[in-house]
N, CA, C and O of each residue as an XYZ file, in Angstrom:
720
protein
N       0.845     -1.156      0.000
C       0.000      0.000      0.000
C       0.898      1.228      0.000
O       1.761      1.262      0.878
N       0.810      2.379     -0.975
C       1.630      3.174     -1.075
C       0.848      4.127      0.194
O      -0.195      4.038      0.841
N       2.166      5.194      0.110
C       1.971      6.162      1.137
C       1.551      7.484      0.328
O       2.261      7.814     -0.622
N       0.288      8.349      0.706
C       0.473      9.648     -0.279
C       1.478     10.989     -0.014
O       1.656     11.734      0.950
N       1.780     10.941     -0.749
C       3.206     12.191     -1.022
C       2.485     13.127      0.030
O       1.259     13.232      0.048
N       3.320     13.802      0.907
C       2.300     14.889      1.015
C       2.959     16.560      0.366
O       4.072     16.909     -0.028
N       1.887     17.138      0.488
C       1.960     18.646     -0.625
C       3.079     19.559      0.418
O       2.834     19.788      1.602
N       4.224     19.971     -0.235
C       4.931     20.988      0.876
C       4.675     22.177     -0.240
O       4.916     22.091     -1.444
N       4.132     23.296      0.459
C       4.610     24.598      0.220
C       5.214     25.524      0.692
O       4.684     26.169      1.596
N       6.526     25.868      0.209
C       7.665     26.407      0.995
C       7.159     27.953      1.441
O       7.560     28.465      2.486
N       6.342     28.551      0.634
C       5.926     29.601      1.610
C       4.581     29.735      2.894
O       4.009     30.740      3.314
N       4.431     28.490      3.203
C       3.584     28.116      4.384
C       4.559     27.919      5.378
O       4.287     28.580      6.380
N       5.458     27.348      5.469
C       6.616     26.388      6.020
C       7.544     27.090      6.502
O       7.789     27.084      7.708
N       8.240     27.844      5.589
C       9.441     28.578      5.444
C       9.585     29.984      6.004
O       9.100     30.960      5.433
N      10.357     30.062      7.289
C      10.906     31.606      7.364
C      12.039     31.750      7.008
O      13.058     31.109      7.265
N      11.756     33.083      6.069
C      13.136     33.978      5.955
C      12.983     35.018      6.574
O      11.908     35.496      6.936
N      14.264     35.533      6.776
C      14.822     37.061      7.529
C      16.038     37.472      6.733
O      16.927     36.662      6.469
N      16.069     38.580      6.401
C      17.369     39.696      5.965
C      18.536     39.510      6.654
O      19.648     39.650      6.146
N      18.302     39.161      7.932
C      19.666     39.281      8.760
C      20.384     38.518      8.304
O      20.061     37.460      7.764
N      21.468     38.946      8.455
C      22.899     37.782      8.068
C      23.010     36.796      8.728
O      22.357     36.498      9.728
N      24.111     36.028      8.062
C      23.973     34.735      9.231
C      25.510     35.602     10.225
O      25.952     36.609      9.670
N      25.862     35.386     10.913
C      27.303     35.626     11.907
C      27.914     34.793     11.744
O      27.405     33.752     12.160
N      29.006     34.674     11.234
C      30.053     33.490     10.950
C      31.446     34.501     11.197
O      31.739     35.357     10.363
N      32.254     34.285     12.443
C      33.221     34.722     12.794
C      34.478     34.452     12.084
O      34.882     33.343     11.732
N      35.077     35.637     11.905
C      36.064     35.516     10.915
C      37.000     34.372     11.289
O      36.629     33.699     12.251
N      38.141     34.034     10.707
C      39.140     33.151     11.423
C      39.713     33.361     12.416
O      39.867     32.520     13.302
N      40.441     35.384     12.471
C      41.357     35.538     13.191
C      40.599     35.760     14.615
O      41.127     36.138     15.661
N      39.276     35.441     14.406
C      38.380     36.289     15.853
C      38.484     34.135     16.656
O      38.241     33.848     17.828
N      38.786     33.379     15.839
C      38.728     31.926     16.209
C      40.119     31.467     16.066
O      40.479     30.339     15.728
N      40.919     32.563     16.390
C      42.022     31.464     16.611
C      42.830     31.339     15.222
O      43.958     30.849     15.168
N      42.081     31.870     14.029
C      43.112     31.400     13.050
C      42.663     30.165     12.330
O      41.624     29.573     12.622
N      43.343     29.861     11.540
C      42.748     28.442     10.711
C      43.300     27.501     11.222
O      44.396     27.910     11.605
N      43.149     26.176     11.523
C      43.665     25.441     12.666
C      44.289     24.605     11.515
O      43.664     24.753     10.465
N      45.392     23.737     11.425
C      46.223     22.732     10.619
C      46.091     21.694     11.179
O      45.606     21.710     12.310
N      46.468     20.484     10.588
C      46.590     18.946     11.339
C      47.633     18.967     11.939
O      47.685     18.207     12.906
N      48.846     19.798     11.641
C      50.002     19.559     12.019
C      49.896     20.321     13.347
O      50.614     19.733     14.156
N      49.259     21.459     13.951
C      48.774     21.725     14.669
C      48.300     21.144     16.004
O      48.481     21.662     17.106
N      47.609     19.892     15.724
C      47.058     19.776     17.267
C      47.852     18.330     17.026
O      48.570     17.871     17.914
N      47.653     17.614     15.686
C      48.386     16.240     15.503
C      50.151     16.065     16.860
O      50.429     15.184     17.673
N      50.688     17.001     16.577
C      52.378     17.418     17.664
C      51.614     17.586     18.713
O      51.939     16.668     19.466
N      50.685     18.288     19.283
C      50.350     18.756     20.929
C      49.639     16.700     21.482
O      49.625     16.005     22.497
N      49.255     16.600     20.227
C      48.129     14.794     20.678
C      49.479     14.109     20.779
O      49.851     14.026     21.949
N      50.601     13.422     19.599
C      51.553     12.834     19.637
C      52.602     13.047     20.832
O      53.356     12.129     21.155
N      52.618     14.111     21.382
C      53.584     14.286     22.481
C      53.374     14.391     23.656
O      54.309     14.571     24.436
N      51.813     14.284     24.161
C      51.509     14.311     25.634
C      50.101     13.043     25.741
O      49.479     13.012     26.803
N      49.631     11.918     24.429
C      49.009     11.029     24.928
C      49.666      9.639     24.946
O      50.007      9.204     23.846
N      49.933      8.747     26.214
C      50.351      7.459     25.917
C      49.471      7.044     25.247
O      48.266      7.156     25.472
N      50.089      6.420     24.183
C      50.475      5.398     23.111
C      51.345      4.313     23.122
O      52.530      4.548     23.359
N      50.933      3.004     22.882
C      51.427      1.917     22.567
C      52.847      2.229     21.585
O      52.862      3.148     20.767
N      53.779      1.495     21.769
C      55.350      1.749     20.921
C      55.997      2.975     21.016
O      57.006      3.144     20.332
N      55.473      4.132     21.966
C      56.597      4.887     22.094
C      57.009      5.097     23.595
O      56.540      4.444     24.527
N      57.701      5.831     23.677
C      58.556      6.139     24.968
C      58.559      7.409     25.310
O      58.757      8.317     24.503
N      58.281      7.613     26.861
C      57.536      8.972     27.289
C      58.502      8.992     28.694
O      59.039      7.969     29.120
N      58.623     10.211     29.286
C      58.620     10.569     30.408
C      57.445     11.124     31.156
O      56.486     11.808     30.796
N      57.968     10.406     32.793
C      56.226     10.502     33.355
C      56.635     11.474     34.286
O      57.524     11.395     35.133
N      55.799     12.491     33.996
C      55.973     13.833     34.868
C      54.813     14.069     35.876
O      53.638     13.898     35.551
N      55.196     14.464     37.096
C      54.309     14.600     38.047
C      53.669     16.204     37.821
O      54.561     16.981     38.163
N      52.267     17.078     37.303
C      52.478     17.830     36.892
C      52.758     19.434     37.955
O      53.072     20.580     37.633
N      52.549     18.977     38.887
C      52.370     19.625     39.951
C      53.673     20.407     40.233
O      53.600     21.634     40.310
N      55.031     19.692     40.415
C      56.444     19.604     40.931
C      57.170     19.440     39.575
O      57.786     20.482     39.351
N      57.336     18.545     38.594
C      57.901     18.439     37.621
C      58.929     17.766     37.816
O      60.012     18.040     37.299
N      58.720     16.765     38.613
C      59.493     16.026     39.074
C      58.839     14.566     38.426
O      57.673     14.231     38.632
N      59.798     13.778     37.619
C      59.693     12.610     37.103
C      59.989     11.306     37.661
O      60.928     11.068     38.420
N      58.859     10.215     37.106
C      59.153      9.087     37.434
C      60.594      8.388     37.082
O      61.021      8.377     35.927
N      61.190      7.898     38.009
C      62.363      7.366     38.093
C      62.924      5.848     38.723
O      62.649      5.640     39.905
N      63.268      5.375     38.393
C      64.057      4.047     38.694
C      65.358      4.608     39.420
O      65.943      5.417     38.700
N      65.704      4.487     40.121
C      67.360      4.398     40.882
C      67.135      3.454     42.027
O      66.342      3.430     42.968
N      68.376      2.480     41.505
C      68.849      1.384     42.630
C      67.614      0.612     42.993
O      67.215      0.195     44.081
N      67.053      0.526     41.616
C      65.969     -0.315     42.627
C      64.306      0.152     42.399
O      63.248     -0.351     42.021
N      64.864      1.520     42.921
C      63.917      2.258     44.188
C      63.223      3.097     43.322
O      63.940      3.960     42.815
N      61.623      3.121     42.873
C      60.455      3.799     42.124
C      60.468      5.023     42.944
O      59.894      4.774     44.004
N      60.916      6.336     42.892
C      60.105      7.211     43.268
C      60.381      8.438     41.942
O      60.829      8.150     40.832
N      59.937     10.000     42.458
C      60.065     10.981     41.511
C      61.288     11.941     41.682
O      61.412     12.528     42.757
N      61.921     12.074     40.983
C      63.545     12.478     41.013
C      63.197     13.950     40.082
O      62.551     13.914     39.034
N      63.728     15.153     40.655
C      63.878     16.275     39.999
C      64.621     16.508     38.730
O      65.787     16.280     38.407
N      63.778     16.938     38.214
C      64.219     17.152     36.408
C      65.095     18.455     36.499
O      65.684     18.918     35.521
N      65.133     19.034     37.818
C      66.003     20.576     37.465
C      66.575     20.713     38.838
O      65.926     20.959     39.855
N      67.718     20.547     38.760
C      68.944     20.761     40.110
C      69.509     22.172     39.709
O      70.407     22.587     38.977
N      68.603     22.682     40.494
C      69.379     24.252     40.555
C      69.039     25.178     38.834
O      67.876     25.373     38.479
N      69.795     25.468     38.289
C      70.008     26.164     36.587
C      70.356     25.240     35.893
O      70.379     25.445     34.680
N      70.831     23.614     36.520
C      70.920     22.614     35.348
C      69.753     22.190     35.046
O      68.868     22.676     35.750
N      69.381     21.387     34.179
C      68.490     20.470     33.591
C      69.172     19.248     33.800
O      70.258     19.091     33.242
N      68.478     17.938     34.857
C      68.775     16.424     34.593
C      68.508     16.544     33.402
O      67.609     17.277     32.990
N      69.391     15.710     32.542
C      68.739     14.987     31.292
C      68.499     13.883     31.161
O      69.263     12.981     31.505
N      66.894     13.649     30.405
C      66.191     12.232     30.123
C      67.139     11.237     30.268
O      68.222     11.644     29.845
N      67.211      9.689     30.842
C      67.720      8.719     30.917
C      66.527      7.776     30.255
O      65.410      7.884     29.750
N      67.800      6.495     30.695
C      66.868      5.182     30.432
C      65.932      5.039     31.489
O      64.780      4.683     31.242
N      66.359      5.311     32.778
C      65.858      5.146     34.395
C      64.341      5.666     34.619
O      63.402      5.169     35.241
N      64.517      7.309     33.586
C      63.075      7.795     34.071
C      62.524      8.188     32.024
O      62.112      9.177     31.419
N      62.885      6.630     31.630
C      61.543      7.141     30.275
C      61.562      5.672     30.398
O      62.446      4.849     30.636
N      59.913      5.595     30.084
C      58.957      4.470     30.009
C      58.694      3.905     28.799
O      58.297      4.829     28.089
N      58.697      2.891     28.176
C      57.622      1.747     26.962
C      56.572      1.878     27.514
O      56.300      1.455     28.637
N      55.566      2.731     26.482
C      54.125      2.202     26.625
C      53.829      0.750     26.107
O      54.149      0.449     24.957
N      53.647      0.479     26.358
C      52.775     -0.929     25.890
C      51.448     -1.114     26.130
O      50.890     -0.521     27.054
N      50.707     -2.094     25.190
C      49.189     -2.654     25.630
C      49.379     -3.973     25.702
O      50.153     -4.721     25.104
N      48.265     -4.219     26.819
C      48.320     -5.791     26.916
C      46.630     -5.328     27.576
O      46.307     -4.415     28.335
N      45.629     -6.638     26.752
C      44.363     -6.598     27.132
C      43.605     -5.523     26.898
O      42.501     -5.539     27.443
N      44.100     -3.831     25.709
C      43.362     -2.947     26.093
C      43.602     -1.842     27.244
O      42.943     -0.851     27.557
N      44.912     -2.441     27.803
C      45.330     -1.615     28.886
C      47.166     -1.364     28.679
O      48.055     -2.141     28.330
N      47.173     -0.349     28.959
C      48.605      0.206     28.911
C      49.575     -0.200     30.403
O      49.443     -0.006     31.612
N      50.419     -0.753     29.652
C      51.736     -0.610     30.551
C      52.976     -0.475     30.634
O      53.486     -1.030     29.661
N      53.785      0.008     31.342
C      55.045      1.005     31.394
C      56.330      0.234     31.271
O      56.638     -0.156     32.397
N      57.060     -0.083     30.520
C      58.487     -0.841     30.734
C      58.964      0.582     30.752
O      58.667      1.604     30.133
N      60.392      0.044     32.333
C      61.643      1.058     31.999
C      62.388      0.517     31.276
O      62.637     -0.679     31.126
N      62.832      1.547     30.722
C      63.759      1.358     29.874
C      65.595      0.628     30.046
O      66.460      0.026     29.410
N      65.336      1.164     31.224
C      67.024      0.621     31.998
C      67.121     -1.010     31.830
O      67.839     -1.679     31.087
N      65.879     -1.504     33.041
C      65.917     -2.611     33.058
C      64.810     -3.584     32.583
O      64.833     -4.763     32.937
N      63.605     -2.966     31.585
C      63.042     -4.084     31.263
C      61.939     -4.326     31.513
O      61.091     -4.739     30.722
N      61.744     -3.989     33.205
C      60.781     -4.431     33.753
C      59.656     -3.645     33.902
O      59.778     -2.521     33.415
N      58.575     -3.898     34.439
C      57.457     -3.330     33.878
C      56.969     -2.290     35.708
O      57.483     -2.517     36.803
N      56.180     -1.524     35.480
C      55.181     -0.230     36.876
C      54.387     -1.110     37.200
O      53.721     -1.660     36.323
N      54.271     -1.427     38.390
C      53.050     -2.754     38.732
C      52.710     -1.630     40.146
O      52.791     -0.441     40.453
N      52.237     -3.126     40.765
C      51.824     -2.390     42.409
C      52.129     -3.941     42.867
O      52.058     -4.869     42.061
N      52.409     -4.084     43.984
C      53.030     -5.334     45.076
C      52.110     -6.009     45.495
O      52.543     -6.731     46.393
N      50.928     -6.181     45.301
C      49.571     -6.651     45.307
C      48.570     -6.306     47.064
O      47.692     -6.955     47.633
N      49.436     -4.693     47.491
C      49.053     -3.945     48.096
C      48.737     -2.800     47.301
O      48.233     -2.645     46.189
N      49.278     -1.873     48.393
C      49.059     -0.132     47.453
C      50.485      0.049     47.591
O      50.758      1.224     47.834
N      51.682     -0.866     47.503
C      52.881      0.026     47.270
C      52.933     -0.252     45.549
O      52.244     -1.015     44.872
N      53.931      0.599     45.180
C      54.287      0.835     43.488
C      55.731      0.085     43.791
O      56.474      0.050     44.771
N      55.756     -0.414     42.657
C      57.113     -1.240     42.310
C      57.545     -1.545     40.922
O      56.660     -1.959     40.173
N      58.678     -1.422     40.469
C      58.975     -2.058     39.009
C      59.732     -3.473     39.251
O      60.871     -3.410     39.715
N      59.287     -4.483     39.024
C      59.557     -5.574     39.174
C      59.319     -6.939     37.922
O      59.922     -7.845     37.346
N      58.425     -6.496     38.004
C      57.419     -7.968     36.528
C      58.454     -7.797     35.438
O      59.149     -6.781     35.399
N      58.576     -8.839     34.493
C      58.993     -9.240     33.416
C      58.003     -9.220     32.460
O      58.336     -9.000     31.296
N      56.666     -9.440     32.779
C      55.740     -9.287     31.980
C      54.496     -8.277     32.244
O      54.547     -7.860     33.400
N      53.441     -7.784     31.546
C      52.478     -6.969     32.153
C      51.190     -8.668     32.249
O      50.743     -9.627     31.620
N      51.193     -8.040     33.369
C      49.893     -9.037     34.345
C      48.935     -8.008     34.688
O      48.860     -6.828     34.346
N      48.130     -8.820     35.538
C      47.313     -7.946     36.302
C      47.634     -6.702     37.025
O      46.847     -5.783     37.256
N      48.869     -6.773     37.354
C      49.009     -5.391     38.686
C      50.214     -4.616     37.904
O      51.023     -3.829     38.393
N      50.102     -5.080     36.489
C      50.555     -3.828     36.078
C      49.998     -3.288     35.010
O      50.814     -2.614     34.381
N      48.785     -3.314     34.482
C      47.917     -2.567     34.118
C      47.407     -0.999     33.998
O      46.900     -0.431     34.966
N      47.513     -0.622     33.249
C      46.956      1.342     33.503
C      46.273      1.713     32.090
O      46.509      1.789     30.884
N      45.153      1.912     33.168
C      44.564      3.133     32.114
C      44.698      4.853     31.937
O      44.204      5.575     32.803
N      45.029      5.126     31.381
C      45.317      7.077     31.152
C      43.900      7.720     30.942
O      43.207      7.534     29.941
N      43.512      8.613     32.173
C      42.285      9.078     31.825
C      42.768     10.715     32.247
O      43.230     11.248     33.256
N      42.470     11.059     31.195
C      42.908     12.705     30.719
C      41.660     13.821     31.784
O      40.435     13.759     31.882
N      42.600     14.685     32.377
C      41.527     15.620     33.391
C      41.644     16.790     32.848
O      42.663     17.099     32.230
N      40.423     17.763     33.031
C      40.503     18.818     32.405
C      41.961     19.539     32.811
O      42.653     19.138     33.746
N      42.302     20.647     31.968
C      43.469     21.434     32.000
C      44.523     20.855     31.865
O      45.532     21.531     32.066
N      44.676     19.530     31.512
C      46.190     19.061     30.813
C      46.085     17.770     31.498
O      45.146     17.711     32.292
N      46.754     16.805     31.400
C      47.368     15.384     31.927
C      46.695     14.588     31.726
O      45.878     14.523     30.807
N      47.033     13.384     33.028
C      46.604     12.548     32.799
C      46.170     11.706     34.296
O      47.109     11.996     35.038
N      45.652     11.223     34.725
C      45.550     10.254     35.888
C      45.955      8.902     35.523
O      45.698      8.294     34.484
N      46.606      8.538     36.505
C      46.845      6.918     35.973
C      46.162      5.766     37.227
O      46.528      5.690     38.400
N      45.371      5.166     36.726
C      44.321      4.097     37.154
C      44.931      3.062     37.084
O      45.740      2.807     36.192
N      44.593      2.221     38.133
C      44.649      0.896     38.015
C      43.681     -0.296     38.267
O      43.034     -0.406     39.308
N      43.643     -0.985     37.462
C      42.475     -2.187     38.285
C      42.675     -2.633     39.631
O      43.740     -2.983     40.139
N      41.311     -2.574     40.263
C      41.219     -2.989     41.538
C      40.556     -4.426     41.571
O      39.562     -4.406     42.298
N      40.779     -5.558     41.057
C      40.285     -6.791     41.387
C      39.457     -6.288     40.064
O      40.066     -5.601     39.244
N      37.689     -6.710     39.779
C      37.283     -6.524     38.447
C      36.326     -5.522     38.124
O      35.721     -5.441     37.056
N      36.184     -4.482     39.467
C      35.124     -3.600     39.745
C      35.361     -2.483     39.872
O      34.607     -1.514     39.787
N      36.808     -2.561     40.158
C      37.260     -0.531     40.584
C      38.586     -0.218     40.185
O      39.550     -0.964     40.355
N      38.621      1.086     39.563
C      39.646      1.386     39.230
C      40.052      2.578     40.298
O      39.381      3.540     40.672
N      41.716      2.076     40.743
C      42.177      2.758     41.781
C      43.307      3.775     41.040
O      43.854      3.323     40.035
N      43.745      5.380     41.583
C      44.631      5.880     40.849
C      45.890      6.045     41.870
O      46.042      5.815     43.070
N      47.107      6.790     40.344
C      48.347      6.383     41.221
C      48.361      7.854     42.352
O      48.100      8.966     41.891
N      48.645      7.689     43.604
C      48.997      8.468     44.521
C      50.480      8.648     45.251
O      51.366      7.834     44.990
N      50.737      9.827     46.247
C      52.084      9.944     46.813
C      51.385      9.182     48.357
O      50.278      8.866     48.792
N      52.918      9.149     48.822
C      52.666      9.180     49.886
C      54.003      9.312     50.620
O      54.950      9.604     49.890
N      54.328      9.116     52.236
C      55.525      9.253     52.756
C      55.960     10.849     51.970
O      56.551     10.791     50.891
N      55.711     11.882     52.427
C      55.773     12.878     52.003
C      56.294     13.270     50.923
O      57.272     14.011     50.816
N      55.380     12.577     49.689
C      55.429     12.852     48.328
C      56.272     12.177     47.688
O      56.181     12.095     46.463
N      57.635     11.324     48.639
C      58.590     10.654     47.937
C      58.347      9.147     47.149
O      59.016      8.570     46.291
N      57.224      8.831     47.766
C      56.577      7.253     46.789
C      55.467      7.597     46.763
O      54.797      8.475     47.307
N      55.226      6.394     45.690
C      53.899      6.366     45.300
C      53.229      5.252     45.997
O      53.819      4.293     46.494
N      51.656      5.493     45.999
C      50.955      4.402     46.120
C      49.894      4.153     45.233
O      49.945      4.523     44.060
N      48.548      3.309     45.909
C      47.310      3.632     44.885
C      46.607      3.518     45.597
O      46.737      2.684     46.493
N      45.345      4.479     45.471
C      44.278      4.406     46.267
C      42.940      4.673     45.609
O      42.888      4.486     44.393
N      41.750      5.123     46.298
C      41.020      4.875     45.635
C      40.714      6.792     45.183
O      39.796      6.895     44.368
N      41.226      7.911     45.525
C      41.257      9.192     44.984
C      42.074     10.215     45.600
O      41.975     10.111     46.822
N      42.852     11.172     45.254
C      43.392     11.897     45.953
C      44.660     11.282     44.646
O      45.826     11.044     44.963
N      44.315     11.172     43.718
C      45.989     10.716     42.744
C      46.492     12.229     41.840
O      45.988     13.343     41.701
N      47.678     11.592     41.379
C      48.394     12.883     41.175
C      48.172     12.823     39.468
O      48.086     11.803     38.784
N      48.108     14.295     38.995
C      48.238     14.435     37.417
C      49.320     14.173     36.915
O      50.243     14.910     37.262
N      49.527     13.441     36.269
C      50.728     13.181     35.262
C      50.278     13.954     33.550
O      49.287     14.023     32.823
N      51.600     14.381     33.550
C      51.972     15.279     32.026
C      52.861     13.797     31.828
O      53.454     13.174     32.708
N      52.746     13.489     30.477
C      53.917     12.369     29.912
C      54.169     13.246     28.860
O      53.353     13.969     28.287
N      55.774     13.085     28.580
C      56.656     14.134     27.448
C      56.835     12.624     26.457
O      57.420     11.621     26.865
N      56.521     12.691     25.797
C      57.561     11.757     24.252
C      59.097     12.036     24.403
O      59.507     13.172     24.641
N      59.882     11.026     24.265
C      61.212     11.576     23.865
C      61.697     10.219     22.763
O      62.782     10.253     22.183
């Protein structure tokens, strides 16, 4: 059974007005935006799988670090020098399952948690407790989450007056990650 057409008449239907439409020039928006443009600001501050980042605390600017062992955040600026990037404090993103995880670079091993709330680099492989998701907060960074068993995601936190990390369930710190 067909349907009947129905009758449009555009001057029953239709308003017009004289007024212009407002369409803001470029330079009142910023300018004409390029790919190359935001493509460098996305490539250099979102983990990604296959590259290698430094994990910056954004607060202090003090980076994640490996020495002797020992996970905590080591100052990127002694005085008018600049530390420069090592193997110790830049990370392998990797995915495993949909979830990102961190090899250092020094030794291999992967950002877990001790199957408490301390942080440790230890694993050879990414498992369960070394898992992270990057969930981006307004005004720049990143939070880094972890699975809590199969229901909660816990983020990374300080503790012992800012010199380690732990994880808990809020109160975690923004991370800026640099590409290098």
């Amino acid at each position: 059974m067909a349907i009947p057409e129905q009758q449009y008449e555009p001057s029953e239907w239709s308003i017009t007005t004289d007024d212009p439409i407002l369409t803001p020039e470029p330079s009142e928006v910023g300018g004409p935006c390029h790919e190359s443009d935001w493509r460098k600001a996305w490539d250099e501050t979102n983990p990604w799988p296959g590259n290698a980042y430094m994990i910056i605390e954004k607060d202090t600017g003090r980076a994640l670090t490996l020495r002797n062992g020992e996970l905590l955040l080591a100052e990127l600026e002694s005085g008018s020098q600049k530390v420069a990037q090592t193997m110790h404090n830049t990370w392998l993103c990797c995915e495993h399952n949909n979830y990102w995880g961190f090899q250092n670079k020094a030794t291999g091993r992967y950002l877990g948690h001790d199957g408490g709330s301390s942080m440790r680099v230890d694993a050879v492989r990414i498992q369960a407790w070394e898992m992270f998701v990057a969930r981006p907060v307004p005004g720049g960074g990143y939070q880094l989450l972890m699975p809590h068993y199969w229901h909660t995601l816990q983020v990374i936190a300080l503790y012992n007056g800012g010199k380690h990390l732990t994880r808990r369930m809020h109160g975690g710190i923004v991370w800026v990650v640099r590409r290098v």
